[in-house]
C-alpha positions in Angstrom: 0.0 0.0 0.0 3.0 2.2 1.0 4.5 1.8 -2.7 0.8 2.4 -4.4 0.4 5.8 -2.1 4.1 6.8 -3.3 3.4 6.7 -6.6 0.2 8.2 -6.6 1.7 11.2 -4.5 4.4 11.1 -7.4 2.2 11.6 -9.9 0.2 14.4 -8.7 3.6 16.1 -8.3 4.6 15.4 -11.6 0.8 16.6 -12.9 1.3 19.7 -10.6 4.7 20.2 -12.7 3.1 19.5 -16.1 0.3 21.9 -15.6 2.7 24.8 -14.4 4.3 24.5 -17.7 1.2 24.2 -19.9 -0.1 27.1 -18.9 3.4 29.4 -19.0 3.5 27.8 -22.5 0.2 28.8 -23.5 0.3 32.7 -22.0 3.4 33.1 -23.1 2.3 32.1 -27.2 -0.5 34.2 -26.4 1.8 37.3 -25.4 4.4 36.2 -28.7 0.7 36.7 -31.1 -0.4 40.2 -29.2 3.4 41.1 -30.0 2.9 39.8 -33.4 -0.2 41.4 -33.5 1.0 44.9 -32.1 3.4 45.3 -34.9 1.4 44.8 -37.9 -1.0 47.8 -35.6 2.0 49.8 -36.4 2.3 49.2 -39.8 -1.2 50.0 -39.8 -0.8 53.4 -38.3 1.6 54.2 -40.7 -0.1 53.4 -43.3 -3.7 54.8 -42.2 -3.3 58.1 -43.9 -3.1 55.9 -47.2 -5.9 53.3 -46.2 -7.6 54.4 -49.8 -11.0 53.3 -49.1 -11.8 56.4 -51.6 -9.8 55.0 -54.0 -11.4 51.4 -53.9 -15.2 52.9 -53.7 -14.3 54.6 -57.4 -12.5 52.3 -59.0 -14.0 50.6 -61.9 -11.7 47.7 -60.9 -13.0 46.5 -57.4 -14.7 43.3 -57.3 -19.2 43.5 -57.0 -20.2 41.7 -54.1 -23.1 39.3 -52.6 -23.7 39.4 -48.7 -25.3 36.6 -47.2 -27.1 36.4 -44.2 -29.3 33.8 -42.9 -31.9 34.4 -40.3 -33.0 31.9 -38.0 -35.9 33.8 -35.7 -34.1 37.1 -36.0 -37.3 39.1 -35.7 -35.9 41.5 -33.3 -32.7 42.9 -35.2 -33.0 41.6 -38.9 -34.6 44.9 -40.0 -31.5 46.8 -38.7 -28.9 44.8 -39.7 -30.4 45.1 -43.3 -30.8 48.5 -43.2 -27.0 49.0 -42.6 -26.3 46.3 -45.1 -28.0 48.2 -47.5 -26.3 51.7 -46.5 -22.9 50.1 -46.7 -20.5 52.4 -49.2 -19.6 50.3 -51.6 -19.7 50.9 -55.3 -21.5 47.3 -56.2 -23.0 44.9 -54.1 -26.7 43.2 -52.8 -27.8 41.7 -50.0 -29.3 38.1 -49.5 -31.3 37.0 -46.8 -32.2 33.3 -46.3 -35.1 33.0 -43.3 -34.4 29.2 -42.7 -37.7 28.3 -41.3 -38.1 31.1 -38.9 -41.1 30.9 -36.2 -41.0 34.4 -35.8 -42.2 37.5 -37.9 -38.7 37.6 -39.6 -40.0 36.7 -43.0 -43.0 39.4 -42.3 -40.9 42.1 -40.6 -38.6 41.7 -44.1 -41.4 42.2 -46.2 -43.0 45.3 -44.6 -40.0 47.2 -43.6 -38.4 47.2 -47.3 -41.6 46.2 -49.8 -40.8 43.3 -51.1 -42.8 40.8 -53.7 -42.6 37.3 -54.7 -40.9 36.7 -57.9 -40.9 33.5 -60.0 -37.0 33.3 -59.6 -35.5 30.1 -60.4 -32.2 29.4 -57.8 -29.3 27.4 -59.5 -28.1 24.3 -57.6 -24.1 24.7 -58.5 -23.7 23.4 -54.6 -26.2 20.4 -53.1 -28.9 22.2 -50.7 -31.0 19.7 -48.0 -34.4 22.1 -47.4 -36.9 23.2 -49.6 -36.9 26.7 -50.9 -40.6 28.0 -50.4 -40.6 31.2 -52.0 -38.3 34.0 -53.3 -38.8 37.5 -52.8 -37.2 40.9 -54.5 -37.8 44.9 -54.3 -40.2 46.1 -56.5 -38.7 48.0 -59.7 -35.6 50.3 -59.0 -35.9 49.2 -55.1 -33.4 47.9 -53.0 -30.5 45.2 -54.3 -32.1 43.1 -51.7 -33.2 38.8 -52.2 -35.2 37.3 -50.0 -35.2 34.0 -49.7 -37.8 31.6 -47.5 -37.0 28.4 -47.4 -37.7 25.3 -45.1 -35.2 24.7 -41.7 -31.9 22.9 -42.5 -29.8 24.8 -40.4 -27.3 28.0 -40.9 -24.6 26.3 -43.8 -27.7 24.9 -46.1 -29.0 28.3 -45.7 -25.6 29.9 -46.9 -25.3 27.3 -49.2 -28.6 28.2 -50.8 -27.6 32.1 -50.7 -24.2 31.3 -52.4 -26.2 29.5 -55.4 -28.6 32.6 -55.2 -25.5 35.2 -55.3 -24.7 37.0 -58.5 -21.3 38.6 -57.5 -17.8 37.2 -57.6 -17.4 37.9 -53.8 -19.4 36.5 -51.4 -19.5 38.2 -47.6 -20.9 35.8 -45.1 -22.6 37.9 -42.2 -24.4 37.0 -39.2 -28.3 38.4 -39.4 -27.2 40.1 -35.5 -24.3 41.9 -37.1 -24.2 45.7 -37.7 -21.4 46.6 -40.2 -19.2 49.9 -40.1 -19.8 51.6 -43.2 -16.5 51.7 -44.7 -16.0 47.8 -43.3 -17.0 46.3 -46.6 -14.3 48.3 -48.3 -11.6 47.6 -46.1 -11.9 44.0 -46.4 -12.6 44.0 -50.0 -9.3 46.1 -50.7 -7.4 42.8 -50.8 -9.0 41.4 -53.3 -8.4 44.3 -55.3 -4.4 44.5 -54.3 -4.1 41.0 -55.0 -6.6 39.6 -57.1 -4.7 36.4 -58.6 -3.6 35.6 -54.7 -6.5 36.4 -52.1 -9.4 33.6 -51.9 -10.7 35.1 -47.9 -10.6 37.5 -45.9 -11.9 38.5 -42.5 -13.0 40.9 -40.4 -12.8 42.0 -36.4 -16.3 41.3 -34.5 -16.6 43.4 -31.4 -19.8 43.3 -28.8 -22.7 45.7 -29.7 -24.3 44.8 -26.1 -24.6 48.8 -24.2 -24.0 50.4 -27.8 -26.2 52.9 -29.0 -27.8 52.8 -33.0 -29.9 54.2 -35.1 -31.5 52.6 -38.5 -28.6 50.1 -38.2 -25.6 52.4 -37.7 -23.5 52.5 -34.3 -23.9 55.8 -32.7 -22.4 55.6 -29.5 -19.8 52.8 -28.6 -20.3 52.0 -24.5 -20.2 49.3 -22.4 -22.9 47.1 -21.4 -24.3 47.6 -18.0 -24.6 43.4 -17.2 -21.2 41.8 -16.5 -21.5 38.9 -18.8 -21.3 40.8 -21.8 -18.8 43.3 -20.3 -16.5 40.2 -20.0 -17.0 39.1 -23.2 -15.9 42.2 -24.7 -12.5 41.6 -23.1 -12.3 38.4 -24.4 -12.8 39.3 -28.1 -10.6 42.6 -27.7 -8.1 39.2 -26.8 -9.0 36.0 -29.0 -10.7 37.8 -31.9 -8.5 41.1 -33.0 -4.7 40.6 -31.7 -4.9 36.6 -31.8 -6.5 36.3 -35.3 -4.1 39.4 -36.4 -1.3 37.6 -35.0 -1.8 34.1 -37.1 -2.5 36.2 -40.4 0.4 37.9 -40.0 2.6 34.3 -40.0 0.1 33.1 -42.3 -1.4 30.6 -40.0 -4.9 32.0 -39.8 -7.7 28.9 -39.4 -10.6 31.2 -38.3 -12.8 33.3 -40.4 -15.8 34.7 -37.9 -19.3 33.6 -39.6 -19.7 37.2 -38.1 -17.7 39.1 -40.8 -16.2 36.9 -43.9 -15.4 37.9 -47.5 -14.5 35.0 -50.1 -14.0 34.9 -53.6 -17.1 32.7 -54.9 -15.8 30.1 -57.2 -13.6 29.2 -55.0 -16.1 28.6 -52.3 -17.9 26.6 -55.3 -15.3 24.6 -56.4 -15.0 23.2 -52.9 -18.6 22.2 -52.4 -20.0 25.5 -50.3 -20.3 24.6 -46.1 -20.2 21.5 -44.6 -24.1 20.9 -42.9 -22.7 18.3 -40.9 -20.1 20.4 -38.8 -20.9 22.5 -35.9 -18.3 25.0 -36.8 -18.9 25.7 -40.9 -17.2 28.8 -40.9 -14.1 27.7 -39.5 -14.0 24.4 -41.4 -14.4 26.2 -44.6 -11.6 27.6 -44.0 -9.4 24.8 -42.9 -11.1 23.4 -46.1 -9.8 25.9 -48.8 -6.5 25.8 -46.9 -6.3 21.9 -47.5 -7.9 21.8 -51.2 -5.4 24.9 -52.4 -2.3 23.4 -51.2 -3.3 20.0 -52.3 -3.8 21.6 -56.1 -0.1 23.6 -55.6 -2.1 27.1 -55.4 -0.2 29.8 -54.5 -3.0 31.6 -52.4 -3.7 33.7 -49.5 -5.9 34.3 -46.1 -6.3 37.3 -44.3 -7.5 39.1 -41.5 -8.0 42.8 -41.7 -7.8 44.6 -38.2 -9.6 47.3 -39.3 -13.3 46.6 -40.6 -15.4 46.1 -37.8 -18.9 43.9 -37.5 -20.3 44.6 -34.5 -22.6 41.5 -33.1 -25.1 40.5 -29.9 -23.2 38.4 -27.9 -25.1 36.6 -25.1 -26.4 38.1 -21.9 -27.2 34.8 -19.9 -25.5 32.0 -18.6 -27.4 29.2 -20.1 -27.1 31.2 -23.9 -23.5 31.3 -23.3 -23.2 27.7 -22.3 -25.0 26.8 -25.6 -22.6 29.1 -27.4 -19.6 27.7 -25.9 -20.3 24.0 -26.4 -21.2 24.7 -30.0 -18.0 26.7 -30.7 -15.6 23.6 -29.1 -17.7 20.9 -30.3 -17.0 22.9 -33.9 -13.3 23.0 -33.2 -12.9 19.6 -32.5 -15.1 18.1 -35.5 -12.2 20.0 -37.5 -9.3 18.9 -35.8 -10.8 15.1 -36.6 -12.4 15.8 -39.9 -8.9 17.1 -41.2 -6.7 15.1 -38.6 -4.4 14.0 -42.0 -2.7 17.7 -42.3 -2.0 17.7 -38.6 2.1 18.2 -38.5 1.7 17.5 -42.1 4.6 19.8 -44.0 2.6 19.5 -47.4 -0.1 22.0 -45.7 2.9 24.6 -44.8 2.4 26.4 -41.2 -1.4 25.1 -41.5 0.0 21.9 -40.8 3.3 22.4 -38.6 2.2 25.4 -37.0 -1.3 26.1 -36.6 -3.2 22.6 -36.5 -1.2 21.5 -33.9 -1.2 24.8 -31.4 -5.3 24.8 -32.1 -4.8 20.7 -30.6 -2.5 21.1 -27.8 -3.3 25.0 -26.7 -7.3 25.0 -27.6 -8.8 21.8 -27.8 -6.8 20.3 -24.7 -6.9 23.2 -22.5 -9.9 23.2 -20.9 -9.0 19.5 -19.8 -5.6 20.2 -17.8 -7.8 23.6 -17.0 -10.5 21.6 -15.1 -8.3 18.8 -14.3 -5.4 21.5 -12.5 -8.6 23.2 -10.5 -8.7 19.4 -9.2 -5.4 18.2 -8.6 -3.7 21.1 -7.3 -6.1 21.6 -4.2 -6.1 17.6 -3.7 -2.1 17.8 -3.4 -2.2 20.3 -0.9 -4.6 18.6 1.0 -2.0 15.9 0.9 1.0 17.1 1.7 2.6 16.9 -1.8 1.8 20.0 -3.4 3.9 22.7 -1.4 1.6 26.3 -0.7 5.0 28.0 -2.7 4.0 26.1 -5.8 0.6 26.4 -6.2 1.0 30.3 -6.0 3.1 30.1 -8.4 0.9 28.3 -10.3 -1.9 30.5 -9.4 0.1 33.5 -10.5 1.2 31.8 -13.8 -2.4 30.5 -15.0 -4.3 33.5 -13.8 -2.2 36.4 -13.1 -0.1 35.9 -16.7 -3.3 35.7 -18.2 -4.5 38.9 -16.5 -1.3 40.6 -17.9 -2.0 39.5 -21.4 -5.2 40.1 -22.0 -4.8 44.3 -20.2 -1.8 44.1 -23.3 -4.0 43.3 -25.6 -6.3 45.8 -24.5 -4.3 48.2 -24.1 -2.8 47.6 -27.8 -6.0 47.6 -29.4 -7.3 50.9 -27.4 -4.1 52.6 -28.7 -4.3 51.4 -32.3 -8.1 52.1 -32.7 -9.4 54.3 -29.8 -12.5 53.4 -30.0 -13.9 53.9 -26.6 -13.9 57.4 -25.7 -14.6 57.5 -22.2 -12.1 56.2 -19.1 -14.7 54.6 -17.6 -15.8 52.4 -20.2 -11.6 51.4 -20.6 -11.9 50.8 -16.8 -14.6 48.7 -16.9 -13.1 46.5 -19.4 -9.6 46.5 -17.4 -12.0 45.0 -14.5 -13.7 42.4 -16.8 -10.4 41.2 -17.9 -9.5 40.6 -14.7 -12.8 39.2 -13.3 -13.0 36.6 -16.2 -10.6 34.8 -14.5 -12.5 33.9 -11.7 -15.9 32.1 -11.9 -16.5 32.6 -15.8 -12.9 31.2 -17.2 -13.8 27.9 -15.3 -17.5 27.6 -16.5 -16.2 28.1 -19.9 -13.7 25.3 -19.5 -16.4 22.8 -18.1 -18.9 23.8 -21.5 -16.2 23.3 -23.5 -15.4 19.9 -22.3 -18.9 19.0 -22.7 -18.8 20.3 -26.0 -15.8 18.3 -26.9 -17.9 15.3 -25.3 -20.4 15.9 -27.6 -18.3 15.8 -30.7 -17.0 12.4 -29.8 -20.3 11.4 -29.5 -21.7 12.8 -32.7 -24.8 14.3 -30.6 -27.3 16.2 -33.2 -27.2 19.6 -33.1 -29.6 22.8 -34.2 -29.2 25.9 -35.0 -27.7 27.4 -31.5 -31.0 29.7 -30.8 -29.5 33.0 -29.0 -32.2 35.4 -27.0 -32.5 38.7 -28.7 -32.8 42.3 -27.0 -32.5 43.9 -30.6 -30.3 46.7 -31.6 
């Protein structure tokens, strides 16, 4: 018995050890991306008196373009997010809406707020769609450039499946039907496209948290804070995860990760590789990891980027059980990738997709919330036992939650001087104090949904659309 309880007392110092080092590993590459991240912020600085969004609005040469947005139940804030669609500056472009089954009025709100009729339109089937288109519907004469399509539920990627066979453009901008849009943002992302027309097949764009913002007929007209903490949390966590980490892997080009938020992709391209998959959680991302794996399999030279300046601005949720649903969905995505597309993993045919990013996404996102959950266990069980010394497990406190403190205040602080977009102190405060309170109470419940979610993915549970609570814009 002596020799049993020696070498589990062993172990849980030498999982005490392991853990210490995960999580100094994992800070410390997300501190190397911020820094990544910070210096293509000062190339942007540099180069923001040249942006040339003027230039790209008149020029004959940039690309028309179809945005996509399906609507699930979207009553309260599909009218908005339309009408800011439709105000967008942009030289060429229309907007399709697929309501995919909605229970709601969001199919009626639609077709009172911009006057819409049924046409006779016949929808080409260049990608495989699973539900039942039930109707199509179009301005009248000289009205908006908006399509509206109603067709039976199959869930959010046969809905953008059956907008990309509806689109007319060469460039297809997937947006979420909660999303408000900057007005320059489709210009900045489209611009390149128009720099590099032979090379860029994606690009994406930064989501931040509309929750406490102020608009008017679907533009931002005051940027605050929330007043609930949830969302005030979240805001730090994007400002982290979404901006400086996705900024970070474009700049190496590792970048996995186009939002469903905010994407912009050349069409035949998205064609040629069959649309979304309808049988993974997370379509967005997998489309990605998708084109990355077809273009390097064909020997395309090709690129994928993320712009840091366009801006989609999106509901995130504002309970915990909405949040849980969220999170699950989001890992159980990540993890039907990291399966589906197991074959480029440290694979150096796929470039840094394979050696680089693949891997990190395994050991640093899909595993974490594991050794998260499993440290929160272990570590109080070895003090209680005498193995785990009170020296160490500050210094593991300090190094899990402290360095991740530090990193995500850098990454705020990077962003707020690149972008400024919060004007008042208090609002920056508040988001200092989220970044710090995330650590304690949410950070764990995140883990634990996540682990579920990965649960689920191993179990092939069905899934639905995700259904999120609305307050409306």
């Amino acid at each position: 018995m002596d020799g049993l309880r020696d070498a589990v007392l062993a172990g849980l110092d030498v999982l005490g050890v392991f853990v210490l080092v995960y999580f100094l590993a994992i800070n410390t590459s997300y501190l190397v991306l911020i820094g990544i991240a910070a210096a293509e912020f000062s190339r942007y600085l540099r180069r923001q008196p040249y942006q040339g969004h003027d230039e790209t609005y008149t020029s004959p040469l940039t690309p028309p373009v179809s945005i996509l947005v399906p609507a699930y139940n979207e009553e309260l804030s599909i009218v908005g997010a339309v009408q800011a669609m439709l105000a967008l500056r942009y030289p060429r472009f229309e907007v399709v809406v697929i309501v995919d089954g909605s229970t709601d009025r969001t199919l009626d709100r639609l077709v009172d707020a911009f006057d819409l009729v049924e046409t006779q339109r016949v929808i080409p089937d260049e990608i495989p769609t699973r539900a039942t288109v039930r109707a199509v519907y179009a301005a009248r004469s000289g009205g908006w450039p908006l399509t509206v399509v109603h067709k039976n539920n199959g869930g959010r990627a046969d809905a953008l499946n059956t907008a990309i066979n509806v689109a007319r453009h060469p460039l297809l901008c997937m947006v979420d039907a909660d999303s408000l849009l900057d007005p320059d943002a489709l210009l900045a992302v489209a611009k390149p496209f128009a720099d590099d027309p032979l090379r860029v097949v994606a690009t994406g764009g930064v989501v931040r948290v509309v929750n406490g913002c102020s608009a008017i007929a679907g533009r931002i007209t005051e940027i605050r804070t929330p007043k609930a903490w949830l969302p005030r949390v979240q805001i730090a966590e994007y400002l982290r995860a979404f901006l400086l980490g996705r900024t970070g892997w474009s700049r190496i080009g590792g970048l996995l990760v186009i939002s469903g938020a905010f994407g912009l992709f050349r069409r035949d391209v998205v064609v040629d590789v069959g649309g979304l998959d309808p049988d993974c959680i997370g379509e967005d991302a997998e489309l990605v990891v998708r084109l990355h794996r077809r273009l390097r399999e064909v020997g395309r030279d090709y690129r994928i980027v993320f712009v840091g300046e366009p801006v989609s601005w999106t509901e995130v949720p504002g309970t915990v059980p909405v949040l849980g649903r969220q999170r699950r969905r989001w890992h159980r995505g990540l993890v039907e990738i990291l399966l589906k597309h197991g074959r480029m993993m440290g694979n150096p045919r796929y470039g840094r997709i394979g050696t680089l990013a693949l891997p990190y996404y395994l050991l640093f996102e899909a595993v974490a919330p594991i050794i998260e959950l499993a440290g929160i266990v272990l570590v109080p069980l070895g003090l209680a036992l005498g193995v785990v010394e009170p020296v160490f497990a500050l210094q593991l406190l300090l190094v899990a939650y402290g360095y991740a403190i530090l990193v995500t205040l850098t990454a705020i602080t990077v962003e707020e001087f690149t972008f400024r977009r919060y004007h008042r102190w208090q609002d920056l405060l508040v988001i200092m104090l989220a970044a710090t309170a995330e650590n304690f109470g949410f950070r764990q419940l995140t883990a634990w949904w996540r682990v579920r979610g990965a649960w689920q993915a191993l179990r092939r549970t069905k899934s639905d659309w995700g259904v999120m609570t609305r307050t409306g814009f």
